[in-house]
N, CA and C atoms as an extended XYZ file, in Angstrom:
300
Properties=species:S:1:pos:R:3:atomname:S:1:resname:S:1:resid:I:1 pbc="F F F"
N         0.849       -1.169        0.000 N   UNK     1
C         0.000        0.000        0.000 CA  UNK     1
C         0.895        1.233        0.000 C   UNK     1
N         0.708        2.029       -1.053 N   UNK     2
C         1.415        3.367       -0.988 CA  UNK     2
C         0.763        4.158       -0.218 C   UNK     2
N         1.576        5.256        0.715 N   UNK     3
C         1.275        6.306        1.086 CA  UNK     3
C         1.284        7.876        0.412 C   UNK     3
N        -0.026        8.452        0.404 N   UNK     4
C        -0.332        9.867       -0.418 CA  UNK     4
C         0.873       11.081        0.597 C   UNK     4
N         1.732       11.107        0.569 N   UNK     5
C         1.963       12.519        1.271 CA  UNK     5
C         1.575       13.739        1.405 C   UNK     5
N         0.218       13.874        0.611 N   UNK     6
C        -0.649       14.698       -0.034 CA  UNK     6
C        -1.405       15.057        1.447 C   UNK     6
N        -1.751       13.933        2.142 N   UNK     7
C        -2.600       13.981        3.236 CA  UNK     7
C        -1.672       14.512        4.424 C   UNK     7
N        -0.896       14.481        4.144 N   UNK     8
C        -0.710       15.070        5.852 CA  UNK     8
C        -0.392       16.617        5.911 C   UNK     8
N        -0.701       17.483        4.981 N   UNK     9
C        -1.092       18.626        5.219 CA  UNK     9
C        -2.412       18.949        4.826 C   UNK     9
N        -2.864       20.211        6.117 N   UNK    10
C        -4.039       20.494        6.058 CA  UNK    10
C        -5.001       21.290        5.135 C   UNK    10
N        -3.545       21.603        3.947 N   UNK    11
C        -3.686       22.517        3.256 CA  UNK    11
C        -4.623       21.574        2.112 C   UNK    11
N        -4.028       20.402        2.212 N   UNK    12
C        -4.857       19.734        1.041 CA  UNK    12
C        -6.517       19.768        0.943 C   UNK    12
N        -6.796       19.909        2.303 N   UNK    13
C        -8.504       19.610        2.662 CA  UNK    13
C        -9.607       20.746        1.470 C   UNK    13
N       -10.417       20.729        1.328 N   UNK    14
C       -11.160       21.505        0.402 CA  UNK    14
C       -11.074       22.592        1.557 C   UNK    14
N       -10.916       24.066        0.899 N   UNK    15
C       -11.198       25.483        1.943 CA  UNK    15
C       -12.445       25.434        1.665 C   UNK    15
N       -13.359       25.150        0.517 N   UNK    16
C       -14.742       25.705       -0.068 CA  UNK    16
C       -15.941       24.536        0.480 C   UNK    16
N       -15.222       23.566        1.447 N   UNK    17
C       -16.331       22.563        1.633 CA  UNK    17
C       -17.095       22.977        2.277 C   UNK    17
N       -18.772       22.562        2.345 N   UNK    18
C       -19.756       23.675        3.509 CA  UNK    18
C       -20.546       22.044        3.417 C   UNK    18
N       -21.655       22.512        4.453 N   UNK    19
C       -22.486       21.551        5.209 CA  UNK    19
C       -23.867       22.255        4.490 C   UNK    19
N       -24.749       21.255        4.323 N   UNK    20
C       -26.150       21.661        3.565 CA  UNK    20
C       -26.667       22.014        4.364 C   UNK    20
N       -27.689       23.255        4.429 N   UNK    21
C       -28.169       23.979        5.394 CA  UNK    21
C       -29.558       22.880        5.485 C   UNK    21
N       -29.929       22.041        4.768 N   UNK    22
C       -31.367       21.068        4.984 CA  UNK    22
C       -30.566       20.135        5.086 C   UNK    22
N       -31.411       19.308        6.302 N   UNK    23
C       -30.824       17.985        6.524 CA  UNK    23
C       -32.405       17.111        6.403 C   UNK    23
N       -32.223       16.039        5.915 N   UNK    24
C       -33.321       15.080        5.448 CA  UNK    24
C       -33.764       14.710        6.497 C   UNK    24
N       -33.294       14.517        7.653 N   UNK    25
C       -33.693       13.868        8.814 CA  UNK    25
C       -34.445       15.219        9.608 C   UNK    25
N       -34.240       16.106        9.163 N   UNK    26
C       -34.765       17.209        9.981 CA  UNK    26
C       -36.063       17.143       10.279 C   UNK    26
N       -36.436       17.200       11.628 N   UNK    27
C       -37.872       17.054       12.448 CA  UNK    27
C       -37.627       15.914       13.275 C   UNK    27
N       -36.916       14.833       12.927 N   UNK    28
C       -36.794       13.446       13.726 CA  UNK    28
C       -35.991       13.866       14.754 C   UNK    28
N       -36.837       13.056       16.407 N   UNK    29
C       -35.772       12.870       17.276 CA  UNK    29
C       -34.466       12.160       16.794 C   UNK    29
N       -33.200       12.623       17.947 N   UNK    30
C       -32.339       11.500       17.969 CA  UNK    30
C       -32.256        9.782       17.952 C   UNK    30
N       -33.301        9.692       18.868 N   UNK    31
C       -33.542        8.334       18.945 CA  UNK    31
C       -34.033        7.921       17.905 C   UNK    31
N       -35.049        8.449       16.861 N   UNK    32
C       -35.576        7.685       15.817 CA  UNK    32
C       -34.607        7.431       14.301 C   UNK    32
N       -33.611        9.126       14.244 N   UNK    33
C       -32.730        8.789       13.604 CA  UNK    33
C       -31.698        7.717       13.553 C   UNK    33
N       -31.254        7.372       15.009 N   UNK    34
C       -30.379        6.708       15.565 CA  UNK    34
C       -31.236        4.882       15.030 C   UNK    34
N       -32.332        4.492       15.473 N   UNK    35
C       -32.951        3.967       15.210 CA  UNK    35
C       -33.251        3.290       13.763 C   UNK    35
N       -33.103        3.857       12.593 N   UNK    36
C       -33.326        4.140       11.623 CA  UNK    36
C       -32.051        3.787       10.356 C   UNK    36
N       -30.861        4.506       11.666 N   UNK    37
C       -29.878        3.863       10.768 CA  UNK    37
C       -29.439        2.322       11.459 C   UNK    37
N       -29.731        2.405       12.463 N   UNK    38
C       -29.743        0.580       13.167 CA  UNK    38
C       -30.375        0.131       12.438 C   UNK    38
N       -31.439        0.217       11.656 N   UNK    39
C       -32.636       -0.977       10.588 CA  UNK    39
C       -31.874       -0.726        9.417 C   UNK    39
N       -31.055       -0.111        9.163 N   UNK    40
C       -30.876        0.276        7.708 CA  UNK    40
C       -29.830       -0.890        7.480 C   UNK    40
N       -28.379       -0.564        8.839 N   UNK    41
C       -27.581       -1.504        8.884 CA  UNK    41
C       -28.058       -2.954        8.968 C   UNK    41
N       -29.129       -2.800       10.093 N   UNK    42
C       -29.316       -4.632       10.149 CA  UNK    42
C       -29.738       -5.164        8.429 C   UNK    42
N       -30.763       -4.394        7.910 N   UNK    43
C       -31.117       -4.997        6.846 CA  UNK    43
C       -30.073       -5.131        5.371 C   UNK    43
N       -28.919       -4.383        5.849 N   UNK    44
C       -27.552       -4.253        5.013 CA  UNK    44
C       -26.504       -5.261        5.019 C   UNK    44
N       -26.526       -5.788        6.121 N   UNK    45
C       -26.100       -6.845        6.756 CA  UNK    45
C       -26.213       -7.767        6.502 C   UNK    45
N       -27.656       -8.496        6.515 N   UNK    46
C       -28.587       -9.676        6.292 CA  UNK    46
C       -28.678       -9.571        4.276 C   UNK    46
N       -28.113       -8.362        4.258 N   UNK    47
C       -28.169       -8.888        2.737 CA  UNK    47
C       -27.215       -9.483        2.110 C   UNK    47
N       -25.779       -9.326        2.723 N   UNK    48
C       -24.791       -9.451        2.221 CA  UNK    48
C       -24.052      -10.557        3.082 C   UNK    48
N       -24.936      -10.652        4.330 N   UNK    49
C       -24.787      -12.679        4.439 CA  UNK    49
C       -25.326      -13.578        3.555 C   UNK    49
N       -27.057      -13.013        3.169 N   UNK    50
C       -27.452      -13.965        1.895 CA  UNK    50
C       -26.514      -13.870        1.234 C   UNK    50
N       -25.907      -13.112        0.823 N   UNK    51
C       -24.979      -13.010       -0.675 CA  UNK    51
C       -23.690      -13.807       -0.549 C   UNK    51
N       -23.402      -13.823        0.707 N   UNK    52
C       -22.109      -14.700        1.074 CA  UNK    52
C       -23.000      -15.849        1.260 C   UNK    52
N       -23.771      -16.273        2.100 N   UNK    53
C       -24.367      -17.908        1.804 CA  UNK    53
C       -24.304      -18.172        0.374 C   UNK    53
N       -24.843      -17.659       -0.238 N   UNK    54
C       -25.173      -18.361       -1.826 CA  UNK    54
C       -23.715      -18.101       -2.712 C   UNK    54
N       -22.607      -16.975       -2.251 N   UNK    55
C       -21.497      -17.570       -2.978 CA  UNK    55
C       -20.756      -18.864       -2.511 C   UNK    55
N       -21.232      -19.114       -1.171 N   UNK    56
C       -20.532      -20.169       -0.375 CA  UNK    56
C       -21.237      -21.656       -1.296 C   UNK    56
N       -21.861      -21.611       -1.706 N   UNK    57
C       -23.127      -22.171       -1.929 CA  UNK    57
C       -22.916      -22.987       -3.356 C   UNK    57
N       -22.064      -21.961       -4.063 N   UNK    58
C       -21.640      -22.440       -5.640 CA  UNK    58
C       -20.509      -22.344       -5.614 C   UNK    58
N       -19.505      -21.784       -4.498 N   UNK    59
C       -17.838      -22.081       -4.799 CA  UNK    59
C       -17.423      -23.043       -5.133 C   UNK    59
N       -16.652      -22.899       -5.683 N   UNK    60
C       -15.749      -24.189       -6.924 CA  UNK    60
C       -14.016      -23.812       -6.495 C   UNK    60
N       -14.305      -25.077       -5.846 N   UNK    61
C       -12.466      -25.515       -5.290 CA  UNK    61
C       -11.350      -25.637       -6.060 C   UNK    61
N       -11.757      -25.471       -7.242 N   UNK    62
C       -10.926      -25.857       -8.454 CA  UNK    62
C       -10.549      -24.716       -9.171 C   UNK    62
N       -11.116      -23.320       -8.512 N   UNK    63
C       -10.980      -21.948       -9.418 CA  UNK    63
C       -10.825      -21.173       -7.908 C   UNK    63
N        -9.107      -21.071       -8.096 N   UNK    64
C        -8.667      -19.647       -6.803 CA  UNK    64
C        -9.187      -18.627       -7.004 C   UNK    64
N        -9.930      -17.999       -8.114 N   UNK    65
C       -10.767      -16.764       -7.995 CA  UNK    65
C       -12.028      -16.396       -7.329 C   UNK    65
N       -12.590      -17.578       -7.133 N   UNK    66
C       -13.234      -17.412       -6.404 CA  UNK    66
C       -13.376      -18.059       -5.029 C   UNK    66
N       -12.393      -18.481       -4.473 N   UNK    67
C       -12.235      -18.722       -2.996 CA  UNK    67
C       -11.779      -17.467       -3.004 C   UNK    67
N       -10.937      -16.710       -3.435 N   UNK    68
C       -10.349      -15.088       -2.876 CA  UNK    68
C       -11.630      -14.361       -2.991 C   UNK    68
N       -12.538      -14.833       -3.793 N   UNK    69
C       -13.511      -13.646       -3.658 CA  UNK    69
C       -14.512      -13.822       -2.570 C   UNK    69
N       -14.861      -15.433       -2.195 N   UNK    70
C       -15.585      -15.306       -1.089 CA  UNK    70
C       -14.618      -15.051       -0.003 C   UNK    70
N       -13.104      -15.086        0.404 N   UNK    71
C       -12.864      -14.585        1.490 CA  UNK    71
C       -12.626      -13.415        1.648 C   UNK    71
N       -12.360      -12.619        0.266 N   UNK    72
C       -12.859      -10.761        0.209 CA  UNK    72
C       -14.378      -10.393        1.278 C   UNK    72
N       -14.711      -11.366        0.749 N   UNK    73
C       -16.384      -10.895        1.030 CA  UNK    73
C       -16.400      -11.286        2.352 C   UNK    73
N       -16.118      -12.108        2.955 N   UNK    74
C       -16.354      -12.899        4.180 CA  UNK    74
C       -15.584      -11.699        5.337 C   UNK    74
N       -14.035      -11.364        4.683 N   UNK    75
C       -13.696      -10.500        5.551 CA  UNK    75
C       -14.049       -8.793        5.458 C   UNK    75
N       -14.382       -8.228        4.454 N   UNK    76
C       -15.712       -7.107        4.804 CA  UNK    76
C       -16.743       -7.151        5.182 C   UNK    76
N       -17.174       -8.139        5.277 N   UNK    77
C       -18.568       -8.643        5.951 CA  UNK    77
C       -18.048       -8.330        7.477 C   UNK    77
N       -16.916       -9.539        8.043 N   UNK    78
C       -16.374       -8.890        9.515 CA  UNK    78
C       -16.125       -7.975        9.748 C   UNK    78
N       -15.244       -7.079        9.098 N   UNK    79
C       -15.002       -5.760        9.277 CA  UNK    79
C       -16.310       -4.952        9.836 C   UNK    79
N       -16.808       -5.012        8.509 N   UNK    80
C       -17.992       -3.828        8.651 CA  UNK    80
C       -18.867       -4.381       10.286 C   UNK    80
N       -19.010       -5.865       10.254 N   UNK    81
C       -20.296       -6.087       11.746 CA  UNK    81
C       -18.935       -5.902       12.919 C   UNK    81
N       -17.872       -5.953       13.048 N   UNK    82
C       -17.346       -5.366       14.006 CA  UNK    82
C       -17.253       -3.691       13.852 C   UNK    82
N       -17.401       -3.322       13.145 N   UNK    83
C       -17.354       -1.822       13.187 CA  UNK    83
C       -18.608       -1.043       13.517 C   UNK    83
N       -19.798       -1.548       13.243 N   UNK    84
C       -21.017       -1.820       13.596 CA  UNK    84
C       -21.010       -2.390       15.767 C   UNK    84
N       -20.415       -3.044       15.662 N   UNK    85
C       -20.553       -3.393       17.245 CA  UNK    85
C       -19.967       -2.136       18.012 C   UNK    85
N       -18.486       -1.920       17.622 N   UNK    86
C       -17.869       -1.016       17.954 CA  UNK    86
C       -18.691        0.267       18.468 C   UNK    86
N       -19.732        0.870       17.178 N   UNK    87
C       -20.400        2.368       17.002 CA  UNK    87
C       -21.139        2.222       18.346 C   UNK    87
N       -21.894        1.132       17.940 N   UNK    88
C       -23.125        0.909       18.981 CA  UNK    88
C       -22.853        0.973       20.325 C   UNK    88
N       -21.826       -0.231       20.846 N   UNK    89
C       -21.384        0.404       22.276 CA  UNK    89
C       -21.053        1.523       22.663 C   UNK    89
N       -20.204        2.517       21.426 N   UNK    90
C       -19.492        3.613       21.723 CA  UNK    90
C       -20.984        4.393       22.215 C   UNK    90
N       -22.124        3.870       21.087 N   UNK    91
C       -23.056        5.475       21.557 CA  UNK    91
C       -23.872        4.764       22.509 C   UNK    91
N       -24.097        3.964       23.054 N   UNK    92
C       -24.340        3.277       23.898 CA  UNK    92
C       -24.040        4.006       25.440 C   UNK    92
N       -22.734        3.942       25.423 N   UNK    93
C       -22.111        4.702       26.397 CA  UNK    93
C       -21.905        6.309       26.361 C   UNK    93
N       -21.914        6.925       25.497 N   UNK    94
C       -22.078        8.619       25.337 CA  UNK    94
C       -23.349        8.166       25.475 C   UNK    94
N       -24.558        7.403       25.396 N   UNK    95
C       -26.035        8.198       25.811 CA  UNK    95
C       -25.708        7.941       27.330 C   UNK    95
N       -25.516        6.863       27.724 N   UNK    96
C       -25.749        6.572       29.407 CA  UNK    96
C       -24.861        7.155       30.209 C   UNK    96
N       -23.865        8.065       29.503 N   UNK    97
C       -22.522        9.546       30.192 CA  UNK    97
C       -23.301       10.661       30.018 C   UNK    97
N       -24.467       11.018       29.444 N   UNK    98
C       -25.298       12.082       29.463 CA  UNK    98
C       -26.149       11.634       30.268 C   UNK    98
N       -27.184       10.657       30.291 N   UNK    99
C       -27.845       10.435       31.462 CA  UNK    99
C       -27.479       10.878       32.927 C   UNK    99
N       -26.298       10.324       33.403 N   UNK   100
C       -25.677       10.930       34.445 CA  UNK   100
C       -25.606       11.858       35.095 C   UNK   100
């Protein structure tokens, strides 16, 4: 993996980037937004286990292209549901440090 040296000054960042003054979610509590993207993930999830069951399903032992591709898939699949566990505890715990 090459490294950009591009990135480690701040100069590179856009000066002209801005934030949209409408946000789509606007009117929703926190909780329902929060909520909302939890169903989005679960159902993101569950799609792309079907998709790994059924490549698991027709892999052919006899063609390395596609054992690398189901273990591509198998290990973004982990990635992403540990990164997913990760969020959740994190806000998990910032809601119940505001409770306090």
């Amino acid at each position: 993996m090459l490294f950009d040296p591009s990135l480690l000054s701040v100069r590179s960042l856009d000066p002209d980037a801005s934030v949209p003054a409408t946000d789509l979610a606007a009117g929703q509590t926190l909780e329902s937004r929060f909520m909302n993207a939890v169903a989005n993930l679960s159902a993101g999830f569950e799609a792309d286990r079907a998709g790994i069951a059924a490549a698991a399903s027709r892999f052919d032992p006899s063609n390395p292209e596609s054992g690398m591709d189901l273990q591509n898939r198998l290990a973004v699949y982990g990635i992403d549901v540990g990164m997913a566990s990760s969020l959740a505890r994190k806000s998990v715990a910032a809601v119940e440090a505001l409770l306090r």
